[in-house]
Rosetta silent file (secondary structure, phi, psi, omega in degrees, C-alpha in Angstrom):
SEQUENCE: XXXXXXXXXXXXXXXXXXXXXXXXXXXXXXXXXXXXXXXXXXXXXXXXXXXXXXXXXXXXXXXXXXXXXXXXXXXXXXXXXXXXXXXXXXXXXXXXXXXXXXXXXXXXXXXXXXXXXXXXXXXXXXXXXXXXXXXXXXXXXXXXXXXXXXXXXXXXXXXXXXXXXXXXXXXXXXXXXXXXXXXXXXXXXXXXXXXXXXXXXXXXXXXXXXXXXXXXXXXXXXXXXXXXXXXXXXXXXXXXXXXXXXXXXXXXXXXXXXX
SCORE:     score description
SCORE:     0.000 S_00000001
   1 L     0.000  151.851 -166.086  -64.596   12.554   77.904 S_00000001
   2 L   -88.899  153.690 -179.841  -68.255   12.935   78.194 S_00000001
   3 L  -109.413   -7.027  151.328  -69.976   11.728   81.659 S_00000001
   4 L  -137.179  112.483  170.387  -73.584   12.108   80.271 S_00000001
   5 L   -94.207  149.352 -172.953  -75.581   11.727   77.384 S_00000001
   6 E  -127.419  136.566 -167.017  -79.060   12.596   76.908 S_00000001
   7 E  -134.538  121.829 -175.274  -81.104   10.686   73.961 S_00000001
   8 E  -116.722  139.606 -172.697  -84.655   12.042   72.510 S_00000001
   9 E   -71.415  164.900 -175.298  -86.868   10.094   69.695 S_00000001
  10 E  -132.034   84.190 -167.484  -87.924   12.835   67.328 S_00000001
  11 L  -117.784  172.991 -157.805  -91.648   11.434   66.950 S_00000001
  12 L   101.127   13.808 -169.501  -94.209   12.988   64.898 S_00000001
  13 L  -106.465  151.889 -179.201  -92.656   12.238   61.473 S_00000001
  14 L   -91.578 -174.606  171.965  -95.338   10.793   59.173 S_00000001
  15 L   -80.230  159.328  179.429  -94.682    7.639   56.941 S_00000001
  16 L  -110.232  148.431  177.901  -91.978    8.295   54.713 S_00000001
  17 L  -148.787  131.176 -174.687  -92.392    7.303   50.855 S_00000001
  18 L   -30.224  125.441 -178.915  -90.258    7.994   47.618 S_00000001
  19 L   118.348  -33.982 -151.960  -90.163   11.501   46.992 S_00000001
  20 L   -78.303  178.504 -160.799  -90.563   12.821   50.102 S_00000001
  21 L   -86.878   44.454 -176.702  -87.990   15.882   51.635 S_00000001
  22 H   -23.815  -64.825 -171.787  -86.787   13.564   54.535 S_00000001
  23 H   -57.980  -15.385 -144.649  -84.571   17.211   55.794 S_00000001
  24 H  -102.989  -38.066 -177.898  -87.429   19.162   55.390 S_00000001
  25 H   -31.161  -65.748 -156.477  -89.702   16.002   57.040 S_00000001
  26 H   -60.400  -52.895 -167.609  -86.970   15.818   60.544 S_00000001
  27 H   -53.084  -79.249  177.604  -86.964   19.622   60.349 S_00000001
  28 H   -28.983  -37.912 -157.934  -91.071   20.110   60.743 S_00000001
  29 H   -89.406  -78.827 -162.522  -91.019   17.164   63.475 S_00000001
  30 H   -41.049  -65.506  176.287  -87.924   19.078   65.114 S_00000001
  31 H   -31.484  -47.340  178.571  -89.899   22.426   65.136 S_00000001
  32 H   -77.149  -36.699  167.318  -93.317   20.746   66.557 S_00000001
  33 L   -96.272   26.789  178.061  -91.573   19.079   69.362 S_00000001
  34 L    46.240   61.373 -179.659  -90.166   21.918   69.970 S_00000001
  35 L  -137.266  119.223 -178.750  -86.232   21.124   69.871 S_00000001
  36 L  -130.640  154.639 -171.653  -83.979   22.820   68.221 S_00000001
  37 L   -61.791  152.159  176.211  -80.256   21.444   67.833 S_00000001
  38 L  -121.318  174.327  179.040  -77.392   22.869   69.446 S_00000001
  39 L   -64.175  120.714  175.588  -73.421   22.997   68.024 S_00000001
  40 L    75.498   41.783  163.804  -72.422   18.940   68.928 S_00000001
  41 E  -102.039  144.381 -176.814  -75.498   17.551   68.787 S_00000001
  42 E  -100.871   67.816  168.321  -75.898   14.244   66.809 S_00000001
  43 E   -58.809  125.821 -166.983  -79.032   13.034   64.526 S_00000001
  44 E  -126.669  132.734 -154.790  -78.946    9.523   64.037 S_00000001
  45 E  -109.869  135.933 -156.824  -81.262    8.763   61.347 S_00000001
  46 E  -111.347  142.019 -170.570  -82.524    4.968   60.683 S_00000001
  47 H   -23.790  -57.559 -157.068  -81.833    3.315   57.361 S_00000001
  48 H   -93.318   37.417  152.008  -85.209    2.460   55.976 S_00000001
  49 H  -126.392  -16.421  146.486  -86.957    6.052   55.771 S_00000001
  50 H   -67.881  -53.649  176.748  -83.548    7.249   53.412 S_00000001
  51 H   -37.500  -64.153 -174.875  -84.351    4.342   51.809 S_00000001
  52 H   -74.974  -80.869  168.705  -88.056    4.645   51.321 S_00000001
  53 H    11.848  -55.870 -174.717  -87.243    8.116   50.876 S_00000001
  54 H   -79.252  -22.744 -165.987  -85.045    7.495   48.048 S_00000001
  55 H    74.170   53.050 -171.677  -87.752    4.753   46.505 S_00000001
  56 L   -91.282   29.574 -175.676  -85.047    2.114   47.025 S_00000001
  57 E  -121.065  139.894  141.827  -87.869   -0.616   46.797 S_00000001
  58 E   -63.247   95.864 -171.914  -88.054   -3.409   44.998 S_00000001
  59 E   -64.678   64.160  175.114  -91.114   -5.548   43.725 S_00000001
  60 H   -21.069  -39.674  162.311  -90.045   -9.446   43.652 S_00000001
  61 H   -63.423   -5.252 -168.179  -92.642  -10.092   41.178 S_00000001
  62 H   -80.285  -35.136 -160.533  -90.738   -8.099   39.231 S_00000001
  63 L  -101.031  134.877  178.272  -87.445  -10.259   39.164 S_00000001
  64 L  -126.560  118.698  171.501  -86.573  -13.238   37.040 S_00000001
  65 L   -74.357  132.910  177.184  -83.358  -14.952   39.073 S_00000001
  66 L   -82.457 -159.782 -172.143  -80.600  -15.801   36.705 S_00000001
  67 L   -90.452  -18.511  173.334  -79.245  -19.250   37.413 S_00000001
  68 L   -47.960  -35.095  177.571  -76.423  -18.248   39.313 S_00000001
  69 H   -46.454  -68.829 -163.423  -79.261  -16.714   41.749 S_00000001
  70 H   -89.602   18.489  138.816  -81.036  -20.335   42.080 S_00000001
  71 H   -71.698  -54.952  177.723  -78.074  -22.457   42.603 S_00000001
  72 H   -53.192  -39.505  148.357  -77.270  -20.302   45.481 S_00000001
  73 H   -20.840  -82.665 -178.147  -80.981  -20.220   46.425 S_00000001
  74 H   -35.260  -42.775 -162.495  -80.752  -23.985   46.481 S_00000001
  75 H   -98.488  -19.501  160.331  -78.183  -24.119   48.694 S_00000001
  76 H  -127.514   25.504  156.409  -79.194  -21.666   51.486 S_00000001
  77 L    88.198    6.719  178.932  -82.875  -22.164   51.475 S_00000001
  78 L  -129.003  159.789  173.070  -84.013  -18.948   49.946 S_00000001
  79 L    -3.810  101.467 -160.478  -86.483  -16.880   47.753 S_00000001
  80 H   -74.522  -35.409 -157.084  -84.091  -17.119   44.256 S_00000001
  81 H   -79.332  -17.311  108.183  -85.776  -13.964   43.181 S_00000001
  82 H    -0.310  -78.210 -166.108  -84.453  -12.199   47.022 S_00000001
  83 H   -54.647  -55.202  174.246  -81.010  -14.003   46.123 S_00000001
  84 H   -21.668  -47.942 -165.384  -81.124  -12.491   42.515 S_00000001
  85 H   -76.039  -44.128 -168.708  -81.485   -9.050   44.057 S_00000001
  86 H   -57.650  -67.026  160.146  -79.036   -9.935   47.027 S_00000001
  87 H   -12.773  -61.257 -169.439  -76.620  -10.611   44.139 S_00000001
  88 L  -102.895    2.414  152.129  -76.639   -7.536   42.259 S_00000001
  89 L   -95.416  -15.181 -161.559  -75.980   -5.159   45.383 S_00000001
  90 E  -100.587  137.947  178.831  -73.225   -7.294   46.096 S_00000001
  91 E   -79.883   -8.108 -174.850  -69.337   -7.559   45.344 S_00000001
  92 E   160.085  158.880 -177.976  -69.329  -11.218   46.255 S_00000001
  93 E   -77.571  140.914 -169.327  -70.391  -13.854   48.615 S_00000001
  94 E   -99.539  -48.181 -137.612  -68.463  -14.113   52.109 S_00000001
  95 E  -139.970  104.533  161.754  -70.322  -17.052   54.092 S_00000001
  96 L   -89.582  159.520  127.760  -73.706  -19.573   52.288 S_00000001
  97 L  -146.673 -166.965 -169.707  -75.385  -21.894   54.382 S_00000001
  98 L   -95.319  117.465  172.936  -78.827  -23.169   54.693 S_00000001
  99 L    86.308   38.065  165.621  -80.876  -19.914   55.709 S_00000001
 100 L  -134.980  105.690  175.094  -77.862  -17.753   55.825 S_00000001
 101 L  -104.423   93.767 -174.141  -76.293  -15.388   53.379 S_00000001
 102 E  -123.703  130.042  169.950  -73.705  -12.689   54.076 S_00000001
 103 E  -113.549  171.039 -173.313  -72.198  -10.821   51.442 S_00000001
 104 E  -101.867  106.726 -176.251  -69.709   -8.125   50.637 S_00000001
 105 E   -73.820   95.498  164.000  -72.610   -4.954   49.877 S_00000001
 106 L     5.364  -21.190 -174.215  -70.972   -2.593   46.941 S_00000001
 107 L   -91.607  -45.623 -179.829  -70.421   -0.299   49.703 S_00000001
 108 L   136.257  -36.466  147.070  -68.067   -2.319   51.232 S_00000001
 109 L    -4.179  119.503  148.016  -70.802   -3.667   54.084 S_00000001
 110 E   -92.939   86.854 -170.290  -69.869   -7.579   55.033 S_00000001
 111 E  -137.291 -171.099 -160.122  -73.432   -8.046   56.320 S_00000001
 112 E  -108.836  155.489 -173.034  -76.130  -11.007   55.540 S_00000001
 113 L    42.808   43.338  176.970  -78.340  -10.470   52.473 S_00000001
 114 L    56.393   10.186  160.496  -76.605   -7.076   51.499 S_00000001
 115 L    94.119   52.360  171.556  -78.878   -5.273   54.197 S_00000001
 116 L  -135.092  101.998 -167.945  -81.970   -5.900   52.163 S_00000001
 117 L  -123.388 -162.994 -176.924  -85.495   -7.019   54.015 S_00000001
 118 L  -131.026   13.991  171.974  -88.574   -6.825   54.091 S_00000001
 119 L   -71.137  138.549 -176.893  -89.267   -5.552   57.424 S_00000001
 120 L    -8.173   58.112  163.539  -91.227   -2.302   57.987 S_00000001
 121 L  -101.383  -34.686 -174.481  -90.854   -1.687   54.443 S_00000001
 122 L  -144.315  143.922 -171.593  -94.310   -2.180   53.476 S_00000001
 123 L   -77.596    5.327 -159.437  -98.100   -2.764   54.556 S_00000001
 124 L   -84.931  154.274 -161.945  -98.360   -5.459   52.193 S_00000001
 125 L  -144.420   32.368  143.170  -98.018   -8.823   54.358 S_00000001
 126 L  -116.575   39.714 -154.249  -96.722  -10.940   51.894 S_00000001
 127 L   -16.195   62.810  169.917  -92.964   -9.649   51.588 S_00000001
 128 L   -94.569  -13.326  166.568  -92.783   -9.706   47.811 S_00000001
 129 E   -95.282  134.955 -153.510  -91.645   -6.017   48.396 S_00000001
 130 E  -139.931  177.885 -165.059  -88.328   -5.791   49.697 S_00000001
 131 E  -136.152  149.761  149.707  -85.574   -1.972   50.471 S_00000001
 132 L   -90.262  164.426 -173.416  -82.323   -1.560   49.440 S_00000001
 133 L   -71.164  161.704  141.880  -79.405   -0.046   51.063 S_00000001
 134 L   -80.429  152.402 -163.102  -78.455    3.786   49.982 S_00000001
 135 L  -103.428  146.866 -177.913  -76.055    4.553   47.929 S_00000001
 136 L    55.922   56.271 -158.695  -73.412    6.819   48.966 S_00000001
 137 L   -76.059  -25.907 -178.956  -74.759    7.078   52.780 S_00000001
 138 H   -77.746  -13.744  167.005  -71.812    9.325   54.031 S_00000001
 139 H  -107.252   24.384  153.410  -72.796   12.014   51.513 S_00000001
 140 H   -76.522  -86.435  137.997  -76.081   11.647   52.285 S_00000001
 141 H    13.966  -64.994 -170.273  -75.218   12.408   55.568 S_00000001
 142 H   -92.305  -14.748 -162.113  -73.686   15.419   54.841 S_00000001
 143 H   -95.080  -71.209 -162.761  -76.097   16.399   52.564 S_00000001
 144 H   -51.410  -50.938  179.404  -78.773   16.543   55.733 S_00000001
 145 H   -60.797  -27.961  165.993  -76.508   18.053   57.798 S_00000001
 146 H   -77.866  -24.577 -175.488  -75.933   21.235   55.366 S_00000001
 147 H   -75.433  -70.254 -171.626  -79.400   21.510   55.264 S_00000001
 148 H   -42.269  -56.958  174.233  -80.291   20.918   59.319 S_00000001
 149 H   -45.012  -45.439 -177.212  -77.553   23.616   59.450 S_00000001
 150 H   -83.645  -12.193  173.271  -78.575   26.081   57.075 S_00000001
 151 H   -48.401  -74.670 -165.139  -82.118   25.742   59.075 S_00000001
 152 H   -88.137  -22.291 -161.656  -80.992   25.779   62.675 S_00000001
 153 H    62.405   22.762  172.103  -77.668   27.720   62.479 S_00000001
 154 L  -136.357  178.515  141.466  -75.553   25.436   64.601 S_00000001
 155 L  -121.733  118.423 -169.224  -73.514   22.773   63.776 S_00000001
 156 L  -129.854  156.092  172.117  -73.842   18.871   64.359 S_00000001
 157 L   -52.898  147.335 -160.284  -73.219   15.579   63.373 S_00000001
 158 E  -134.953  134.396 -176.842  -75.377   13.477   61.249 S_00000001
 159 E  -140.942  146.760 -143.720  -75.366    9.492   61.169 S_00000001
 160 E  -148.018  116.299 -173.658  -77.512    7.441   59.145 S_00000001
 161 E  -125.042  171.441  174.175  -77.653    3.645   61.268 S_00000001
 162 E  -142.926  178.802  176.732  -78.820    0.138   60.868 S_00000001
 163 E   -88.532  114.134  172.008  -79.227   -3.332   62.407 S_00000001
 164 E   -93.607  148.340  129.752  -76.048   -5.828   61.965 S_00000001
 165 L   -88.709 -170.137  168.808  -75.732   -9.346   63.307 S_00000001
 166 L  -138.278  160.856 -148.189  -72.418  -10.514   64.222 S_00000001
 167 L  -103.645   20.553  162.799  -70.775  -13.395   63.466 S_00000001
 168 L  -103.437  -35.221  178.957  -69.207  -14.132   67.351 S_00000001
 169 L  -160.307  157.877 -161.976  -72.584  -13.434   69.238 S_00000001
 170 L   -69.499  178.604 -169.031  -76.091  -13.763   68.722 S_00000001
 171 L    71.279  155.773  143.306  -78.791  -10.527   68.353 S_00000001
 172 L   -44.648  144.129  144.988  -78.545   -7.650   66.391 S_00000001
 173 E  -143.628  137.738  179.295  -76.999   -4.090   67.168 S_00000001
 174 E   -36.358  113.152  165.914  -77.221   -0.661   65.837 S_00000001
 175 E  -113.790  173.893  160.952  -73.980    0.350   63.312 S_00000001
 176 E   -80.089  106.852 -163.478  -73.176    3.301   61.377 S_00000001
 177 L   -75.493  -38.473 -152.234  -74.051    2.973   57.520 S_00000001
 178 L  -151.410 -178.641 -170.763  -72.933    6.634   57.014 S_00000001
 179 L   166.577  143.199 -174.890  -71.957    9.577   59.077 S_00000001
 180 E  -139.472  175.283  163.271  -71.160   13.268   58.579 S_00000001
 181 L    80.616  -51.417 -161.624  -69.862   15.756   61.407 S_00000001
 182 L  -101.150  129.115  147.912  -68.867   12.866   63.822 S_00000001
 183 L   -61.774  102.652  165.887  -65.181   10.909   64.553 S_00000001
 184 L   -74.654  -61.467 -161.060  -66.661    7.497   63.049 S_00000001
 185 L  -124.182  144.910 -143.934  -63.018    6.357   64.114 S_00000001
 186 E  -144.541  100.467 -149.497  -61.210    7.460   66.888 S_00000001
 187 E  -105.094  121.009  168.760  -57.540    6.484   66.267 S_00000001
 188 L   -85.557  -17.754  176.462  -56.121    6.008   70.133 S_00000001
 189 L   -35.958  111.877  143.616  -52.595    4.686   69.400 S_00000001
 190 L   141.660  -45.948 -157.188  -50.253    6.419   71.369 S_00000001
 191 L   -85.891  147.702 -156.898  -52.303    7.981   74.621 S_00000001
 192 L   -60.610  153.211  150.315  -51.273    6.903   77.876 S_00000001
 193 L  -105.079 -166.708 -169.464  -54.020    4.443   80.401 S_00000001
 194 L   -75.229   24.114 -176.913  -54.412    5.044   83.741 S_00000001
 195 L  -131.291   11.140 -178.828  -51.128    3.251   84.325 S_00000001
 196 L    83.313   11.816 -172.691  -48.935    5.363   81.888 S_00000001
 197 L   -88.060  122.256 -177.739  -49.060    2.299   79.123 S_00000001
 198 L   -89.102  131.394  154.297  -49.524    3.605   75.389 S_00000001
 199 L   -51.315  136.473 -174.286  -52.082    2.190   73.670 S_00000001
 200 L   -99.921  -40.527 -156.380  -50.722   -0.127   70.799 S_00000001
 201 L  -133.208  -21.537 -170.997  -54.073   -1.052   68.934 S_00000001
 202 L   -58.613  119.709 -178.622  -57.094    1.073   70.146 S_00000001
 203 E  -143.147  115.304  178.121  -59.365    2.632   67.644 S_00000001
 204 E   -88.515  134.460 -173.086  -62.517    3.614   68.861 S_00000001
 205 L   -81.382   58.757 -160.633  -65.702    3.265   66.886 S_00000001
 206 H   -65.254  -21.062 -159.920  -67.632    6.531   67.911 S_00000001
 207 H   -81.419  -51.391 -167.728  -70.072    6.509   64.798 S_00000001
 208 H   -53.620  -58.324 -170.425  -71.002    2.636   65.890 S_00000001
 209 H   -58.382  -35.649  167.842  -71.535    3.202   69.520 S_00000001
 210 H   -63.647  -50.497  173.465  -73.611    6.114   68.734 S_00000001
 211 H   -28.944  -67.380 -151.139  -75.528    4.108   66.403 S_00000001
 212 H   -82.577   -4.715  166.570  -76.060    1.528   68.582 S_00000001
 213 H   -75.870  -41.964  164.220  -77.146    3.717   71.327 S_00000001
 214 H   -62.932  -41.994 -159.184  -79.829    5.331   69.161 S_00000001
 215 H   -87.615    4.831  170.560  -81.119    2.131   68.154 S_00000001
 216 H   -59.014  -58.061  174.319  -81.976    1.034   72.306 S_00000001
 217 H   -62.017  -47.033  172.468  -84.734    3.848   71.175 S_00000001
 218 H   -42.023  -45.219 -176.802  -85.460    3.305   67.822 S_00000001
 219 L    78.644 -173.564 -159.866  -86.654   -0.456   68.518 S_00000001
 220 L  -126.357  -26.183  177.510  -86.661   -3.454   66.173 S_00000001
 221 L  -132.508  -73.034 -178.956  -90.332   -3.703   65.282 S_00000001
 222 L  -130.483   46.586  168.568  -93.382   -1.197   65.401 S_00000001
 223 L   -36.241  -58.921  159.241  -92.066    1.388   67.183 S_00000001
 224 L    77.686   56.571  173.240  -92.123    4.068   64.994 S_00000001
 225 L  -165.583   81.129 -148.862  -88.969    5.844   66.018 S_00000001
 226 L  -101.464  -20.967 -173.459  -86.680    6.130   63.180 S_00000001
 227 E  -131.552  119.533  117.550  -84.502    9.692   64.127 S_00000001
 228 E   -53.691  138.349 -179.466  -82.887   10.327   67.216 S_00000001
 229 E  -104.645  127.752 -173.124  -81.405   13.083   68.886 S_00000001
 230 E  -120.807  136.858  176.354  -77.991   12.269   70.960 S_00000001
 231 E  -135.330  150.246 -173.555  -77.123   15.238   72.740 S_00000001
 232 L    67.036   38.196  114.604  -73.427   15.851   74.984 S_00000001
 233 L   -56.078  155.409  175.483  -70.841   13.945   73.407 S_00000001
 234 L  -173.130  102.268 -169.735  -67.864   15.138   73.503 S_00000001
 235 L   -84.624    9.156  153.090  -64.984   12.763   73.019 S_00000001
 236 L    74.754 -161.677 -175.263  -62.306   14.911   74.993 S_00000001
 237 L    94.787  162.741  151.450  -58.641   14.572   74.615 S_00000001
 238 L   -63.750  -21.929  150.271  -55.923   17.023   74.605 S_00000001
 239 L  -117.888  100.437  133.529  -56.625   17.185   70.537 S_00000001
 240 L    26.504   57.126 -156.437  -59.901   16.848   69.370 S_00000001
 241 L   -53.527  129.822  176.673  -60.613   13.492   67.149 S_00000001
 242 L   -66.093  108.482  165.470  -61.353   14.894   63.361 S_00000001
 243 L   -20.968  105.977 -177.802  -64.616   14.295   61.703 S_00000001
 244 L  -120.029  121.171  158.361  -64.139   10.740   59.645 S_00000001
 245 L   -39.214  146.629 -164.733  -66.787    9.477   57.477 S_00000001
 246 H   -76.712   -7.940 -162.242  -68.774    6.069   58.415 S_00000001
 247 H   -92.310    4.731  166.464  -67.288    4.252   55.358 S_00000001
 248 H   -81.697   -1.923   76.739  -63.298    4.732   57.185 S_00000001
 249 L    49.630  -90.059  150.449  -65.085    2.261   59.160 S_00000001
 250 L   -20.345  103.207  169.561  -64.420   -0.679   56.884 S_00000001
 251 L   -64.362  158.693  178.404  -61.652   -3.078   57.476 S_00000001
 252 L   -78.398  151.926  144.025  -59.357   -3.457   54.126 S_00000001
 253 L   -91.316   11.020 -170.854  -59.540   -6.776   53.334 S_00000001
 254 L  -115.089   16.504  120.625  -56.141   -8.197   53.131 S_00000001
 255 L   -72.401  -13.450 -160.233  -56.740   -6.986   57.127 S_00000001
 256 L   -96.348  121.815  155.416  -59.831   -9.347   57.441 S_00000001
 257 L   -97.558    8.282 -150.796  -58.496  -12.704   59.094 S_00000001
 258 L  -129.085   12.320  172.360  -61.367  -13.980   58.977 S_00000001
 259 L  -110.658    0.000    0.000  -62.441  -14.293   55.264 S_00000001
């Protein structure tokens, strides 16, 4: 199991805006700070420059809420044309109250307004522009990683993360939207503890923890430090945990006790 990790911001990346080559983008930054990836190295990449990347934004002036939008509006205190949007990323509502909204994200996401804000999306100071999630983030992911690869010649893990809350304790923390390369789940059943007792339930969340590890650097506001480098994991065992995508991740829901 690994006993150190070492974690470097990858600064120097310009703003990112629809169109641009986000691999080609990380690569030039990687080159200039002179780092180049080794075999088990990790890039953990932060939602809203694949996003802006992708042009995943949304104009609110733009939006006429249908009524379902402004009942719901009514009822948790928000923007109908926001809810409208929130809506049509979404398979359905989990949780309303007044200034709270968590939904089930088409991806499969339980998170509050389908991961869509208006945070250091835009210079505009009146948040009528607002980002969407990406679609397909683990073959994004994967997509970067053939690239970083065909660059660099090694091969490493690729993770694409965001901010959740949680619904047991307050703040935010860094999850995995997507992931290529990496055990996102780290199924533990069976091996021994230090007392000889096989685990019965443990499944470790390697994609999250990375995530949330990256995002201590990344920050929450004007940081400016959207890709990390995690370097020396190594999650050990006598076999090897298998590269799982961030969306195995997901609880089923007729596992969820809690909807």
């Amino acid at each position: 199991m690994v006993s150190k990790l070492t974690l470097l911001s990858v600064d120097d990346l310009p703003t990112i805006g629809p169109g641009d080559d986000l691999a080609a983008l990380i690569m030039e930054a990687l080159v200039r700070a002179d780092v180049t990836p080794a075999t088990g190295d990790i890039l953990v990449v932060a939602q809203k420059i694949v996003s802006k990347s992708a042009g995943l934004f949304v104009d609110l002036r733009t939006v006429v809420p249908g009524p379902r939008a402004v009942e719901v509006a009514r009822r948790v205190e928000k923007d109908p044309r926001l809810v409208e949007v929130i809506l049509s990323e979404s398979r359905g509502i989990i949780r309303q109250a007044p200034g709270v909204l968590i939904t089930e994200h088409r991806s499969g996401w339980i998170m509050a307004n389908a991961g869509i804000d208006a945070s250091n999306v835009s210079d505009c100071l009146d948040n009528e522009t607002v980002l969407l999630l990406p679609p397909d983030p683990d073959g994004i992911c994967e997509t970067l990683r053939e690239k970083l690869a065909a660059k660099f010649g090694t091969s490493i893990g690729v993770l694409i993360n965001d901010s959740f809350g949680r619904p047991w304790r307050l703040g935010t923390t860094g999850v995995a939207l997507g992931a290529a390369g990496i055990p996102s789940l780290w199924d533990r059943r069976g091996v021994r503890d230090i007392y000889g007792r096989p685990l019965m339930v443990t499944q470790q969340a390697i994609a999250d923890e990375l995530a949330s590890a990256a995002s201590l650097l990344q920050g929450q506001a004007g940081e400016r430090r959207p890709v990390i480098l995690i370097r020396g994991f190594e999650p050990g065992g006598a076999t090897p945990p298998p590269a799982r995508p961030a969306g195995d991740l997901i609880r089923d829901a007729d596992q969820d006790l809690f909807r």
